[in-house]
Structures are given as C-alpha cells and as structure tokens.
Biotite code that builds the C-alpha atoms (Angstrom):
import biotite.structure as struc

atoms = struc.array([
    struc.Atom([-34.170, -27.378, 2.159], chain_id="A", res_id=1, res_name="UNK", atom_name="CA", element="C"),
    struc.Atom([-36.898, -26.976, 5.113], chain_id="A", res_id=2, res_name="UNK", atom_name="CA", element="C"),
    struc.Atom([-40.143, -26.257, 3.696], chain_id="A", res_id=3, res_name="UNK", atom_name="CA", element="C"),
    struc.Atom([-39.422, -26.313, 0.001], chain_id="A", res_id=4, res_name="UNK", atom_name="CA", element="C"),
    struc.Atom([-38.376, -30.113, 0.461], chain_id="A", res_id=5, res_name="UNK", atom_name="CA", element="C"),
    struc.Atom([-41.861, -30.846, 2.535], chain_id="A", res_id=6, res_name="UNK", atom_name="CA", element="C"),
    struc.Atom([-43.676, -28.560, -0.540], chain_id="A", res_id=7, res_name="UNK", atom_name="CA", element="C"),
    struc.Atom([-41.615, -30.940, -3.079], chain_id="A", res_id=8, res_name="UNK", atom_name="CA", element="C"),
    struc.Atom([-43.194, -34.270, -1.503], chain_id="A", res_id=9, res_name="UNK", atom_name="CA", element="C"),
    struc.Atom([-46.486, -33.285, -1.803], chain_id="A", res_id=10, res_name="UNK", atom_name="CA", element="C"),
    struc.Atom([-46.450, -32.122, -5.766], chain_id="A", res_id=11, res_name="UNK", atom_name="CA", element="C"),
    struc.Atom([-46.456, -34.970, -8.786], chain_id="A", res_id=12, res_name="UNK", atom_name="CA", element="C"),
    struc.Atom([-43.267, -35.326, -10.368], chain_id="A", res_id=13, res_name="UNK", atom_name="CA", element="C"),
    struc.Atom([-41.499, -33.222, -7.755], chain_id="A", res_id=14, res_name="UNK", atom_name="CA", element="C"),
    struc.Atom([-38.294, -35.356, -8.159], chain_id="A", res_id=15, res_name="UNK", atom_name="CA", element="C"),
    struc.Atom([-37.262, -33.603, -11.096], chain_id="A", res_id=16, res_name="UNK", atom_name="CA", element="C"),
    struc.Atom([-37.369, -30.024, -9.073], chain_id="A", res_id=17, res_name="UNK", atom_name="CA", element="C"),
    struc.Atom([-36.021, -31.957, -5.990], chain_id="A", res_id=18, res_name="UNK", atom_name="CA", element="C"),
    struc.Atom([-33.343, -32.563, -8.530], chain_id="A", res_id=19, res_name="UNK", atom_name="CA", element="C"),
    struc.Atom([-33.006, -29.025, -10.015], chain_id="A", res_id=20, res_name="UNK", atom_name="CA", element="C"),
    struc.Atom([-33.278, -27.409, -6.708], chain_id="A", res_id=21, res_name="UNK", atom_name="CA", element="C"),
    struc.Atom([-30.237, -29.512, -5.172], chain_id="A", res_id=22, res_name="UNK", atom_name="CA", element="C"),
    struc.Atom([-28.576, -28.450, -8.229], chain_id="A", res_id=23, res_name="UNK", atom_name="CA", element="C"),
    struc.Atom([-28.818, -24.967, -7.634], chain_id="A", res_id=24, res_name="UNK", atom_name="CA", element="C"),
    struc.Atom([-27.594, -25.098, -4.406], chain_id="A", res_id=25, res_name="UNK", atom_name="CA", element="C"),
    struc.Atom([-24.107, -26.751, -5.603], chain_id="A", res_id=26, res_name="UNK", atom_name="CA", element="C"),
    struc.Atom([-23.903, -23.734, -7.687], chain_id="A", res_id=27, res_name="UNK", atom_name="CA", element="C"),
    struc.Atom([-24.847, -21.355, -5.121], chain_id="A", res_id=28, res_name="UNK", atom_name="CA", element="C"),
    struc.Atom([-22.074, -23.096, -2.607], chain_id="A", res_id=29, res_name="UNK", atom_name="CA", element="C"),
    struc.Atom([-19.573, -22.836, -5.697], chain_id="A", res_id=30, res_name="UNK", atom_name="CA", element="C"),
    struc.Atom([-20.133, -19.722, -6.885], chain_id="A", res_id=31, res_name="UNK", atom_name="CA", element="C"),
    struc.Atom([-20.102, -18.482, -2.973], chain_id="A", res_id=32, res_name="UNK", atom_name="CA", element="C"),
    struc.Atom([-16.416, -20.058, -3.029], chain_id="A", res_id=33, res_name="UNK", atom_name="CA", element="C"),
    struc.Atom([-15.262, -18.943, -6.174], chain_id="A", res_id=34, res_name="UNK", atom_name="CA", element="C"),
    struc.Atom([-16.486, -15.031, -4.716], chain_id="A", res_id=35, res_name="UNK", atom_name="CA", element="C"),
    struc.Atom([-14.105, -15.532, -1.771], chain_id="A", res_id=36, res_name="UNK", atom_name="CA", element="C"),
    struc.Atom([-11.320, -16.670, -3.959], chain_id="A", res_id=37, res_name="UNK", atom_name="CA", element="C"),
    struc.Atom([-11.891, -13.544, -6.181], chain_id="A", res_id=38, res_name="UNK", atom_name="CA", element="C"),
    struc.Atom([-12.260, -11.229, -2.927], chain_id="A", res_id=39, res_name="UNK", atom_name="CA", element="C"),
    struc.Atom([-8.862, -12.400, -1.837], chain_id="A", res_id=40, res_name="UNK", atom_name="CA", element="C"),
    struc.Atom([-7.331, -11.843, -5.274], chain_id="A", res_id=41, res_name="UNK", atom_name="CA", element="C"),
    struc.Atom([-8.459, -8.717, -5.424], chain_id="A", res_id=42, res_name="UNK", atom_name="CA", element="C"),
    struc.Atom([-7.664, -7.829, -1.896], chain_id="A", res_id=43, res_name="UNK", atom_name="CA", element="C"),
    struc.Atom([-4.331, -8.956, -2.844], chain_id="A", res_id=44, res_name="UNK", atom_name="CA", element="C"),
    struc.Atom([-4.003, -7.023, -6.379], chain_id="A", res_id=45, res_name="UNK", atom_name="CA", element="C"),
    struc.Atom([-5.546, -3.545, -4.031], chain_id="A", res_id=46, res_name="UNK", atom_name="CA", element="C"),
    struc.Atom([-2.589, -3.776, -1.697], chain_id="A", res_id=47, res_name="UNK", atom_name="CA", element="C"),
    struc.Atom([0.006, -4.235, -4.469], chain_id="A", res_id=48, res_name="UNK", atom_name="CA", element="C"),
    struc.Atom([-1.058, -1.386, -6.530], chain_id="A", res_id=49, res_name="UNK", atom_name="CA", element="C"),
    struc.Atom([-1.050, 0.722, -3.179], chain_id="A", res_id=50, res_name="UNK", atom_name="CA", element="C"),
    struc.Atom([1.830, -0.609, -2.887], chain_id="A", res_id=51, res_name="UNK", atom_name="CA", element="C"),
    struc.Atom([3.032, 0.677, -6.061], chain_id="A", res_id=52, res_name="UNK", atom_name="CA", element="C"),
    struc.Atom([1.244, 4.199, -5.663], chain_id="A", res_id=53, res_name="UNK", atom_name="CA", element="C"),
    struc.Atom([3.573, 4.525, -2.939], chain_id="A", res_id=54, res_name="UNK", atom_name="CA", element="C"),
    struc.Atom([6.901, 4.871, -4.898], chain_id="A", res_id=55, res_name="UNK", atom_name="CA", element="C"),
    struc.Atom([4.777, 7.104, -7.592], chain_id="A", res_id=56, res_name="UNK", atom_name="CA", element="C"),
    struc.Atom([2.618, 9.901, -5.892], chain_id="A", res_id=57, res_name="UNK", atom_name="CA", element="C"),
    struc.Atom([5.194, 13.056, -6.198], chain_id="A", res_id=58, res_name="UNK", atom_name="CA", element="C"),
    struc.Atom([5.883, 14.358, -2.877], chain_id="A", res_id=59, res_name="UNK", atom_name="CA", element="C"),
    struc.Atom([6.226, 18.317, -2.269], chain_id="A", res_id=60, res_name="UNK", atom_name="CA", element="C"),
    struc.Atom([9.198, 19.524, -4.866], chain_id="A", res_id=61, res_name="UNK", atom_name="CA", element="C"),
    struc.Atom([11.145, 20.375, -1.962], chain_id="A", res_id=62, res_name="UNK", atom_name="CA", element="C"),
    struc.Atom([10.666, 16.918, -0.692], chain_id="A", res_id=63, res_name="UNK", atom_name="CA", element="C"),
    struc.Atom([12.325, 15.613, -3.630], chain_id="A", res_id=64, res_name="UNK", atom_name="CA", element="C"),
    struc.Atom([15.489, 17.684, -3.524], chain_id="A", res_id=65, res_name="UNK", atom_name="CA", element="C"),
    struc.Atom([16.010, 16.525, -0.567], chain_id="A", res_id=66, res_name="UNK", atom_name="CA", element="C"),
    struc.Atom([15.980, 13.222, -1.452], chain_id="A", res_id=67, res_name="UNK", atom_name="CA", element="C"),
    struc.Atom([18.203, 13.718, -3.985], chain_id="A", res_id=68, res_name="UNK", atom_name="CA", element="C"),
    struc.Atom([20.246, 15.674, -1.642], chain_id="A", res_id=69, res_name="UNK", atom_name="CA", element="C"),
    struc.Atom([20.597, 12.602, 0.530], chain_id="A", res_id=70, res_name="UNK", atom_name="CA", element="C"),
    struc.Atom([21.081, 10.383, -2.217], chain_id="A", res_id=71, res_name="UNK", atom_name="CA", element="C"),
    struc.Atom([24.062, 11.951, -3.325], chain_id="A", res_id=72, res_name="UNK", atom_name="CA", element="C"),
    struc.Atom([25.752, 11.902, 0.256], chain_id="A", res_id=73, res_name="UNK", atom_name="CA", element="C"),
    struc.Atom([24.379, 9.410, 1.986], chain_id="A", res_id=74, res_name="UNK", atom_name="CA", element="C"),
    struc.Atom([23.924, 10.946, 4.974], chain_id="A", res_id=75, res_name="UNK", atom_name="CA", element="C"),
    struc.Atom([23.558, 14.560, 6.319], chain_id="A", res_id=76, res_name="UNK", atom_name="CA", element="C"),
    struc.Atom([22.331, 17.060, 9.323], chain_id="A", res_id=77, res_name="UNK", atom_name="CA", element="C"),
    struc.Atom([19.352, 19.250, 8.780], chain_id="A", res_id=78, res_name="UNK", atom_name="CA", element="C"),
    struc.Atom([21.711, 22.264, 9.041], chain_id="A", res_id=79, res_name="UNK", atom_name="CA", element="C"),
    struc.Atom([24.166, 20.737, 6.167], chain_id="A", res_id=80, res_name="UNK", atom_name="CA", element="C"),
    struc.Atom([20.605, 19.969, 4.203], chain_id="A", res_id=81, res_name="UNK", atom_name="CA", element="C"),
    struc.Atom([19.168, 23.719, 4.462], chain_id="A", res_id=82, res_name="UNK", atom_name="CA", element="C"),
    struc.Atom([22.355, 25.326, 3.180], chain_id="A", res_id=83, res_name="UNK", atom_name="CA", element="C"),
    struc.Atom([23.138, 23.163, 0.652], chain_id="A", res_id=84, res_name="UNK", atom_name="CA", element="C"),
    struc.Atom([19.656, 23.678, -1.068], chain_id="A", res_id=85, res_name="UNK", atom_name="CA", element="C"),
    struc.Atom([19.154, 27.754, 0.045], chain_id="A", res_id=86, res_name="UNK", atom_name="CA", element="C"),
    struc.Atom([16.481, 27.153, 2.626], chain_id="A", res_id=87, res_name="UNK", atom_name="CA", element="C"),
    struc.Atom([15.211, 27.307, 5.880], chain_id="A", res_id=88, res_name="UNK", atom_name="CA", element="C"),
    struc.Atom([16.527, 24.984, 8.315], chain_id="A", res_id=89, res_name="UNK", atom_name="CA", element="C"),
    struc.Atom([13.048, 25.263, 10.041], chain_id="A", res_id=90, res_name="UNK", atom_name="CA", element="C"),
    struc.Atom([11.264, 24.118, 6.577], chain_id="A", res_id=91, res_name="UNK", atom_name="CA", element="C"),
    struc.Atom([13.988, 21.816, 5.926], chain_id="A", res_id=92, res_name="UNK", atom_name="CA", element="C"),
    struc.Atom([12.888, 20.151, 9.561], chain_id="A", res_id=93, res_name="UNK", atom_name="CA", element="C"),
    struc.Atom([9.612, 20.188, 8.621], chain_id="A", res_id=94, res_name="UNK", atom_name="CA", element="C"),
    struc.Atom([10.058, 17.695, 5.341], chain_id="A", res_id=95, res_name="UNK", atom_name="CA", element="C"),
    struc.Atom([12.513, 15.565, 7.085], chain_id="A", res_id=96, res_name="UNK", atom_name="CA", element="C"),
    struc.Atom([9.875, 14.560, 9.545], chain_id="A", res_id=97, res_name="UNK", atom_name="CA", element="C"),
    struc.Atom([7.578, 13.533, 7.051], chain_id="A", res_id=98, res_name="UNK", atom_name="CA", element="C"),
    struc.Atom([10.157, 11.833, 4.706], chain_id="A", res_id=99, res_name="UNK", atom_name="CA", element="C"),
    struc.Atom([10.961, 10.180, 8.465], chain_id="A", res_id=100, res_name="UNK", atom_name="CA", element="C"),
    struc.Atom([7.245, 8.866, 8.903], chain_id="A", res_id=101, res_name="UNK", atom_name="CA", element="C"),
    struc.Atom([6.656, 7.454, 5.183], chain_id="A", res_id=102, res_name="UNK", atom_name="CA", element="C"),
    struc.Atom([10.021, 5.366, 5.846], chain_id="A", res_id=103, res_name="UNK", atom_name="CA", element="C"),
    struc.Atom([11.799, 7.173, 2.831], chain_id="A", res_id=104, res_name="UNK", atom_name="CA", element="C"),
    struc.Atom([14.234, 7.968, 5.288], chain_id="A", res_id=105, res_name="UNK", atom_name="CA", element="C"),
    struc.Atom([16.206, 7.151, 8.132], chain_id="A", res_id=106, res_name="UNK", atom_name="CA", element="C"),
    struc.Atom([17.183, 8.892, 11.388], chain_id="A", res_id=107, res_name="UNK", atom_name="CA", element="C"),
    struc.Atom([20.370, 8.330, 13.996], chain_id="A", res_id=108, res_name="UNK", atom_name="CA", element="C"),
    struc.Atom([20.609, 10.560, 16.927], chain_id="A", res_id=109, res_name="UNK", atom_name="CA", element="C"),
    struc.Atom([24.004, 11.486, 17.994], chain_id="A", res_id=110, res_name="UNK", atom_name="CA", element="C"),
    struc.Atom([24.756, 12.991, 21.649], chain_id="A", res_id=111, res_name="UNK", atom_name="CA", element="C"),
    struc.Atom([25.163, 16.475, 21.501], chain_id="A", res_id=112, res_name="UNK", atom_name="CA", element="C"),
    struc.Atom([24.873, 16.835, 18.233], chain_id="A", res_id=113, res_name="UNK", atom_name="CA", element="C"),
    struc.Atom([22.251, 17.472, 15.294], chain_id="A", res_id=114, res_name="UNK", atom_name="CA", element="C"),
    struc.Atom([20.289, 14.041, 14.317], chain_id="A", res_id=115, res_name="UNK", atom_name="CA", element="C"),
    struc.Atom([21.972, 12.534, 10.975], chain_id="A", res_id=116, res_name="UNK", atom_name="CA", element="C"),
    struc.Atom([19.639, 11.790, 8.259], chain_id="A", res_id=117, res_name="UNK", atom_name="CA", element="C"),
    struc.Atom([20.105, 8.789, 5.398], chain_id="A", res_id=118, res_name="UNK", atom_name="CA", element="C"),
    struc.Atom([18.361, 7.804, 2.558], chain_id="A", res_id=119, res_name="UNK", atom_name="CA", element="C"),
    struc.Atom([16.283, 4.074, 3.187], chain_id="A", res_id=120, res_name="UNK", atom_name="CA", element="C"),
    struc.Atom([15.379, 1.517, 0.435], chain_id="A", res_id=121, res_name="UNK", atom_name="CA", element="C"),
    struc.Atom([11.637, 3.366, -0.080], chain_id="A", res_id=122, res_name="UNK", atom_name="CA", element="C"),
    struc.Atom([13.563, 6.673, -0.615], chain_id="A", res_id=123, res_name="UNK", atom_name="CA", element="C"),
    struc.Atom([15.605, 5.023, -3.141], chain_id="A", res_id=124, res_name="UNK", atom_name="CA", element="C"),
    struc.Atom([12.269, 3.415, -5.007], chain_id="A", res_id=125, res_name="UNK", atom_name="CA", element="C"),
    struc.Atom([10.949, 6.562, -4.619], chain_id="A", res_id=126, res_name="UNK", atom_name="CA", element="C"),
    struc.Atom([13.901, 8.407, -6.570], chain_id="A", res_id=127, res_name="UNK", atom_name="CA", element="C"),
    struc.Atom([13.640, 5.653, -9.089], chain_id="A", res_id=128, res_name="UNK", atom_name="CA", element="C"),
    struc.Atom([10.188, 5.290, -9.754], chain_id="A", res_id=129, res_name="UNK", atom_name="CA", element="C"),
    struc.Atom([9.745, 9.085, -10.051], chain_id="A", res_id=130, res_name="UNK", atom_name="CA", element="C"),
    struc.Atom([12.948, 9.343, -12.833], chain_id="A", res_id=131, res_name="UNK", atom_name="CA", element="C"),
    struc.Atom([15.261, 11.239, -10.126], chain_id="A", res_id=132, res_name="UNK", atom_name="CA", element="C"),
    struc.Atom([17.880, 8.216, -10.326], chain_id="A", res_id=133, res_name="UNK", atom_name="CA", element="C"),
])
C-alpha cells in the first residue's frame, strides 16, 4: 500500500479506509484472476470456432468437384482428375496443391509415375459440413 498506508496513519478514523482499501484490493486480485480465466475461455472458444470455419468457408467450385471426385474413388492421378471433370490438367494441378496444403488431401509419390492423390479426414469434414456428402 506504500504511501496510501503512511497517508492512512496519519488521518482520524483511518481504520475504516485501511479496511475498505484492503478490500478493494482482494477484488482487484480477484477480478484480475477471474479476467485470465475468461481470456483463456475465450482463447479457447476463438480457436474452436476457427476451427469450425475451417470445414465451412466454400473453397473455389472447382475445388469442390474435386473433392467429390476423390471422394467417390478414393484415390486418383491429376491426369485421371482433369479428364474426368473436362479440364485442364494444368488447373487441375493448381487446386490439388492447395487442397494438399489445407490437409484436405493427401499425396503419395510413385517412381516414374504421376503422384496419386486421396481424400484425408478434413476433406471428408469438408464434404460434410458443406452438404456434398
């Protein structure tokens, strides 16, 4: 208390704000706690509804077919993907490597041959949160 203590001692009847003033500071110290406990909650509740956000933002249409595409076979070249759905192996590519990065799917490389690609659990989440399965 420093200073306000010494202040405190000098005034008449300064036990009653002695008294007050400690009680304030048990609220401050509990009110300090009960801010980190809601921080942490809320920390908590951010990352789960990012969390969810995850399986719900709509990728690029295209994206999505080829989800479903993948879905439906299990696994499949870039080559097989692109016919199948009309389009560009190049663009075809192009969505695979970002399906790769947000973990919706998987990739195995094969000697000599085109990578194979596979659906993963967050594709599947993805399919199912967005009505597709």
């Amino acid at each position: 208390m420093g200073w306000i203590a010494d202040l405190l001692k000098e005034i008449p009847s300064a036990a009653k704000f002695k008294a007050d003033l400690e009680d304030m500071e048990k609220e401050n110290k509990n009110l300090k706690e009960k801010n980190q406990d809601l921080m942490r909650k809320l920390n908590l509740a951010e990352r789960e509804l990012e969390k969810e956000k995850s399986f719900t933002n709509k990728l690029d249409p295209l994206a999505d077919e080829v989800l479903r595409f993948l879905i439906s076979v299990d696994e499949a070249q870039a080559s097989q993907i692109a016919s199948r759905l009309n389009k560009s192996k190049v663009i075809i590519e192009m969505h695979l490597s970002d399906l790769n990065e947000r973990e919706h799917i998987g990739v195995r490389h094969v000697l000599s041959e085109e990578p194979i690609y596979f659906l993963k659990q967050k594709g599947r989440k993805y399919l199912h949160a967005n009505g597709f399965i």
